[in-house]
N, C-alpha and C positions, 0 to 999 in steps of 0.2 A: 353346774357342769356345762349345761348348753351356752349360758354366758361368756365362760372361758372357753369356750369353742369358738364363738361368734368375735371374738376379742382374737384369737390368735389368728382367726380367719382373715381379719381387718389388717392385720399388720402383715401379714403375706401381702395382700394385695399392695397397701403400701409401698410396700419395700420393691414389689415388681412394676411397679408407676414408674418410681423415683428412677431404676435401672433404664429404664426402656426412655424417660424423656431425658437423662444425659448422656445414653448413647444418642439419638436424636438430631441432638444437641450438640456434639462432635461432629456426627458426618456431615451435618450440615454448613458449618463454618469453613470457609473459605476465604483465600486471599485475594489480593488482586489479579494475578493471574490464572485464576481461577483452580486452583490445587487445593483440596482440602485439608486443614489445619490437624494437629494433631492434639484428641482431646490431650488435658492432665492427668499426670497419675494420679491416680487416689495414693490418698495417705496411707502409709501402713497401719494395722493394728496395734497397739499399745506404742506410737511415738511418742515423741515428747509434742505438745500442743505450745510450747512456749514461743513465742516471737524471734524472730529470727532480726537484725539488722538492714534496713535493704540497702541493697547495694546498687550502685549504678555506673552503666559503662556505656562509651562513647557509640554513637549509632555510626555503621559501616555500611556504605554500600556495594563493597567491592561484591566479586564471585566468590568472595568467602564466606559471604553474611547472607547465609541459607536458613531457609524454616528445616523442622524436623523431615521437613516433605522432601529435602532437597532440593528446592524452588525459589532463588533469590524473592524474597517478597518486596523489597524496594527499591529506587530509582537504577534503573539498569540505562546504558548504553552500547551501540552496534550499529554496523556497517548492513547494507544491502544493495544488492546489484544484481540484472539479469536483463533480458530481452523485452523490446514492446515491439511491437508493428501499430504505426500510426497512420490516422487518413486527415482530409479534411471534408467537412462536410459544408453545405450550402454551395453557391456558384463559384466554387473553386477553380474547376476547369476553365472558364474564361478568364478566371482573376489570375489564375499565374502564367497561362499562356499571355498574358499581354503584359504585365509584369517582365516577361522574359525579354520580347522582342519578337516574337513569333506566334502566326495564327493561324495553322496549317490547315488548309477546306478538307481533308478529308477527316475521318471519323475520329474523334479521341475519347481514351479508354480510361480509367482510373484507378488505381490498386495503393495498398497501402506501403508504406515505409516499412522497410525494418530497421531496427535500431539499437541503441541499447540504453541501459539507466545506471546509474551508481550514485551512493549516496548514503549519510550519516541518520542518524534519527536518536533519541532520548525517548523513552517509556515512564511514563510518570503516573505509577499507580495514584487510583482516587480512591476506591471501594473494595468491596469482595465482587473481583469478578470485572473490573473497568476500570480506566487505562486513560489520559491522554495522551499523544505520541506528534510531538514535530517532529519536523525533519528538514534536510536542505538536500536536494537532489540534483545531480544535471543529469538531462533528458536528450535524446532526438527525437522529435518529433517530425511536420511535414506529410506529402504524399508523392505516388509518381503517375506521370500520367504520358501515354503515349499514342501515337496517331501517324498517319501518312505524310510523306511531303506532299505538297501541290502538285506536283508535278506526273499527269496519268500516264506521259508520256516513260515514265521510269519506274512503273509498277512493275517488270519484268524483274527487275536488278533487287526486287523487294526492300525499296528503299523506306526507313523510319524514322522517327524522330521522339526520343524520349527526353521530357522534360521531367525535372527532380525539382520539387519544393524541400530545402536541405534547412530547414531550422533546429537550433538549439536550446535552451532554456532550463535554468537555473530552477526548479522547482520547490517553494516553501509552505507545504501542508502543514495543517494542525488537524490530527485525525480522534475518532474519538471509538475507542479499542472495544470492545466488550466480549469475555470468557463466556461462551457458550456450556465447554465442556474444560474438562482440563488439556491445556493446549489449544485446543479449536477457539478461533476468535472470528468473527464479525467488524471492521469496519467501517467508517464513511466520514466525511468534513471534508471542510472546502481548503481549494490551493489556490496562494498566487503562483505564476511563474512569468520570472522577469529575459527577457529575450538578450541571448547573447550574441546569435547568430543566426541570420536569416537571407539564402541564397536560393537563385532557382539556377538549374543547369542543364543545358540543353544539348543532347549528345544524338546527333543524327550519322545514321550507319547505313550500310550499301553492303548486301550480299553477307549481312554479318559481323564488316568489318567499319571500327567508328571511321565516320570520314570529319566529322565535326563535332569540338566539345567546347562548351562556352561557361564557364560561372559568371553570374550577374551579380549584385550585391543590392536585395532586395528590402533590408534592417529597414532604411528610412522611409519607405512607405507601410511598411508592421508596428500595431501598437506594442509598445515596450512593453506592458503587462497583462497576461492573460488571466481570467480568473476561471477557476474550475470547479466542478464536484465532484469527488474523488470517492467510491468503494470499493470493495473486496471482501477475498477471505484468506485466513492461511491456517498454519499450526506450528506450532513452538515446543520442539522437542526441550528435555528437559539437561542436554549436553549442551545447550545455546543454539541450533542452527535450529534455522525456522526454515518454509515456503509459503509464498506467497501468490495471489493473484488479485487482478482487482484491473478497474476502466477508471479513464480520467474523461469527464464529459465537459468539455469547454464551454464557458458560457457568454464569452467576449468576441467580436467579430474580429477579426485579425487585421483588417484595412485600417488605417490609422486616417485616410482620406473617406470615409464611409462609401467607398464606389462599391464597395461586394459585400456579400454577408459569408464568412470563412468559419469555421471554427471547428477545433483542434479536437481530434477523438483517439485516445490511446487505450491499446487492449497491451497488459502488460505479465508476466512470470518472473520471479526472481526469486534469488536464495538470499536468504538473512543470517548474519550470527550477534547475538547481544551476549554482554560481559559485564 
C-alpha cells in the first residue's frame, strides 16, 4: 500500500515538473523584436499519432507575415523623420567667423541649429530580441553664432551680427537594435555622413531689422566625410509607428585644411513607421 502511494506520489510530481518547465519554456521564447512567441498547442487526447506530409510555403516578408503575437518577425522596412538641434563643438567660433569674412571684436555667443532629418532605414532581425538596422538619411546639421558689430560707436541702434554654419549631410548608419522589453529598444553604431552642403551666413541687423545677409559657400574647405557614434532609444508600437531619440557624437574634425578642430554634435526626436 505505502509503495503505491509513493509511486503515485512520483508521478504527480512528475507531471507538475514537466507542466511548469513547458510553460517556462513558452514565455520565455521570443523573437527578434522582442514579442514573445506563442508556445504550441498540445495534441489533443486520443488523435491520430500518424505523420502528417510536410508542407512547405514560400517565406513573406510583407505586413502580412505576422507571428501568432501579431508582430512581423522578419526583415521589415520604414521611413523616419523628425527634428534635431545641432552644435559644433571645439574652436568653432573662430573657425567659421573667419570662414565667413568676418571677426567682429565684440563678444560672440553660440547656440545650436535647429533642423530637421528624414530618411529610410531596413530592420534585419539577427536573434531573439536583436536587430541590425541601416539606413540612409539626410540631416542638417551646423551651429549659429552671434556677436556685436565693431562699431561702439552704434551700440545705441543695437546693432548684431548673426553668423549660421548651414550644413547638410547625407547620413549612413549601421545600428545595432536590441529589444529590451517588447517594443522598448536600445541602440548604438557607428555612421558615415557624406557632406552635401556646407555654407556659413552672415545676417547683420540694426534696431531688429536685417540690414545685411550674405551666404558664403564653405563645402571646399569641409571634409566631405564625417564619421560618428550614434545612440539612443525608442519604442515600436505594434500598428508600425515607432518614436525615437538618440545623439550623433562626431568623431572627424570638419577642417579639411586641419587649421581648427570642429565637430558635429546632434541631439535629435523623431517618428518612425516600418511595413
Amino acid at each position: 500500500m505505502k509503495f503505491s502511494r509513493l509511486s503515485g506520489g512520483l508521478a504527480a510530481a512528475c507531471l507538475l515538473i514537466s507542466a511548469l518547465a513547458g510553460s517556462a519554456s513558452a514565455q520565455g521564447a521570443r523573437d527578434a523584436y522582442g514579442n514573445p512567441k506563442a508556445a504550441p498547442s498540445p495534441r489533443p487526447m486520443g488523435s491520430s499519432t500518424s505523420r502528417r506530409a510536410p508542407s512547405y510555403s514560400k517565406p513573406s516578408y510583407s505586413s502580412s507575415s505576422t507571428s501568432s503575437s501579431g508582430t512581423n518577425s522578419g526583415v521589415r522596412f520604414g521611413f523616419r523623420g523628425g527634428l534635431n538641434v545641432a552644435d559644433l563643438q571645439g574652436d568653432a567660433v573662430q573657425s567659421f567667423t573667419s570662414l565667413a569674412g568676418y571677426a567682429p571684436d565684440g563678444a560672440i555667443g553660440k547656440s545650436m541649429r535647429p533642423g530637421f532629418y528624414a530618411g529610410v532605414y531596413a530592420t534585419l532581425p539577427l536573434g531573439p530580441g536583436f536587430a541590425i538596422e541601416p539606413g540612409i538619411t539626410y540631416a542638417e546639421k551646423g551651429a549659429v553664432l552671434t556677436g556685436t558689430l565693431p562699431f561702439p560707436a552704434l551700440d545705441f541702434l543695437n546693432a548684431k551680427v548673426t553668423g549660421t554654419a548651414r550644413l547638410a549631410y547625407v547620413d549612413v548608419p549601421v545600428l545595432a537594435k536590441v529589444f529590451v522589453t517588447p517594443g522598448f529598444y536600445l541602440y548604438a553604431g557607428p555612421q558615415a555622413s557624406f557632406l552635401v552642403s556646407g555654407k556659413a551666413r552672415v545676417d547683420a541687423s540694426v534696431l531688429g531689422f536685417s540690414a545685411y545677409k550674405q551666404d558664403f559657400d564653405v563645402s571646399n574647405q569641409l571634409r566631405k566625410v564625417d564619421f560618428a557614434a550614434v545612440a539612443g532609444l525608442g519604442y515600436q508600437f505594434d500598428n508600425g509607428f515607432g518614436i525615437s531619440a538618440g545623439y550623433d557624437y562626431g568623431l572627424t574634425s570638419l577642417d579639411a585644411g586641419n587649421r581648427f578642430q570642429a565637430y558635429n554634435r546632434v541631439a535629435k526626436v523623431g517618428l518612425n513607421y516600418s511595413f
